[in-house]
C-alpha positions in Angstrom: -14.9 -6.3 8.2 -17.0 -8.3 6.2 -15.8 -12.3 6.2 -16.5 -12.6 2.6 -14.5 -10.9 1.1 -12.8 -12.2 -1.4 -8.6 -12.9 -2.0 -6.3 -10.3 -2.8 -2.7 -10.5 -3.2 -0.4 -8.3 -0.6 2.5 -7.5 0.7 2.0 -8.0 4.9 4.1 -5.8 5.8 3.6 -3.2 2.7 -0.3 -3.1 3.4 -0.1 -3.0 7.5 2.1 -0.1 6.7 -0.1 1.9 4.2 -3.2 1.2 6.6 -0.9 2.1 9.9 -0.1 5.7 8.3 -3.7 5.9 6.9 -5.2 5.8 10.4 -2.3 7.4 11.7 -3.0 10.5 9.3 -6.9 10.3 10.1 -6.5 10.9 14.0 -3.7 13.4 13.5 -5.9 15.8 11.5 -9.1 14.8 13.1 -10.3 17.5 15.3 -10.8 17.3 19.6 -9.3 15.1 21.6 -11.5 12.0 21.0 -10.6 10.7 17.2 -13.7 9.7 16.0 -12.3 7.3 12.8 -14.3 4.4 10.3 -12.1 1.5 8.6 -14.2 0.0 6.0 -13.7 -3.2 3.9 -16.1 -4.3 0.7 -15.7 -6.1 -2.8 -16.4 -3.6 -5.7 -15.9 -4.7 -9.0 -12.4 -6.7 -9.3 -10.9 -5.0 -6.3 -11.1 -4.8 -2.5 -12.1 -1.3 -1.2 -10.7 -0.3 2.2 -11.8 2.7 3.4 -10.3 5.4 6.2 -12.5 7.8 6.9 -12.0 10.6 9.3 -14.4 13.5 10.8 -11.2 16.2 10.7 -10.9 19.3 9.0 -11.6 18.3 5.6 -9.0 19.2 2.7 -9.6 21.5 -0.4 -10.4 19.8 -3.8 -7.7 21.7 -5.3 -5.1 20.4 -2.9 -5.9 16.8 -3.0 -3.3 16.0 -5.5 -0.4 17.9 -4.0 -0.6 15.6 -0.8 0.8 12.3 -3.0 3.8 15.0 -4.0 6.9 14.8 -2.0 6.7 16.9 1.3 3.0 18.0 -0.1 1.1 20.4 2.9 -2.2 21.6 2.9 -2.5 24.3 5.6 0.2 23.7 7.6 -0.4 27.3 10.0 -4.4 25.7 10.2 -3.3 22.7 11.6 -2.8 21.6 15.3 -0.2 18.9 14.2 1.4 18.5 11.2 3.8 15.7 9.5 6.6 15.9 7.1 4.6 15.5 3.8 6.1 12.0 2.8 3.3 9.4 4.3 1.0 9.5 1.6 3.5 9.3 -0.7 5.4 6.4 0.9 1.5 4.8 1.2 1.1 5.4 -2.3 4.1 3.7 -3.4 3.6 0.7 -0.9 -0.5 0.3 -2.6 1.2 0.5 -5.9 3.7 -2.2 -5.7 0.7 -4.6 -4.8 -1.2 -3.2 -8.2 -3.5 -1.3 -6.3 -4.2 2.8 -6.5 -4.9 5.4 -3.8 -7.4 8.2 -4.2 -8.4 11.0 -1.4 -12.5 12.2 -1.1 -13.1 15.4 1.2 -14.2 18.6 1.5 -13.5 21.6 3.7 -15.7 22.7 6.6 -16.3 22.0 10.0 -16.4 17.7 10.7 -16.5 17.6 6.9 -13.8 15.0 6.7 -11.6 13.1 4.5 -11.9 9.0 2.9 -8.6 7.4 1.8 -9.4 4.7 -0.1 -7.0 1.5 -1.5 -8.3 -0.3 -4.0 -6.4 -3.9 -4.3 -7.3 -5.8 -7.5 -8.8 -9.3 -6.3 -7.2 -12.6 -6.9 -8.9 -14.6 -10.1 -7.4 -18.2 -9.4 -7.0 -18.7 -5.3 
């Protein structure tokens, strides 16, 4: 992680717990038994960008928003393991209450993976 990056306002405990089920998620649906997984970190803008990038199955553009609805599958018969559809949502809520948003990047093939990111707006005045 870069050192420079600048202040952003959290929760601890919200945002260990949105990046816990983040990289949680990533090995669960990554493919083989060696979870191959990138956590990034970079100012953008007026927000912090942490990345969770996974080499899995990759996930339909056309389910990508039905994963941040409650319970919200994709697959669930493709899938060697499979949750209960409520940790995006619950990560959702958790970036939310710190002003930040949650969006989902992937596509569907072999090692074609998935990026979470959380974008946390940066402090002006620290």
């Amino acid at each position: 992680m870069p050192e420079d990056l600048p202040p952003v306002a959290v929760h601890e405990y919200f945002l260990t717990d949105a990046l816990a089920r983040l990289i949680d998620n990533a090995a669960k649906f990554s493919r083989g038994e060696t979870k191959r997984i990138r956590v990034t970190a970079k100012a953008d803008g007026g927000a912090v960008i942490i990345g969770v990038q996974d080499w899995g199955v990759g996930i339909s553009e056309t389910k990508i928003d039905s994963l941040f609805e409650t319970f919200g599958q994709v697959d669930r018969d493709k899938l060697e393991q499979q949750g209960a559809g409520l940790g995006l949502v619950i990560t959702q809520a958790l970036v939310a209450s710190m002003g930040g948003t949650i969006r989902i990047e992937s596509s569907q093939g072999p090692d074609s993976g998935t990026t979470v990111t959380i974008a946390l707006p940066i402090v002006k005045d620290a």
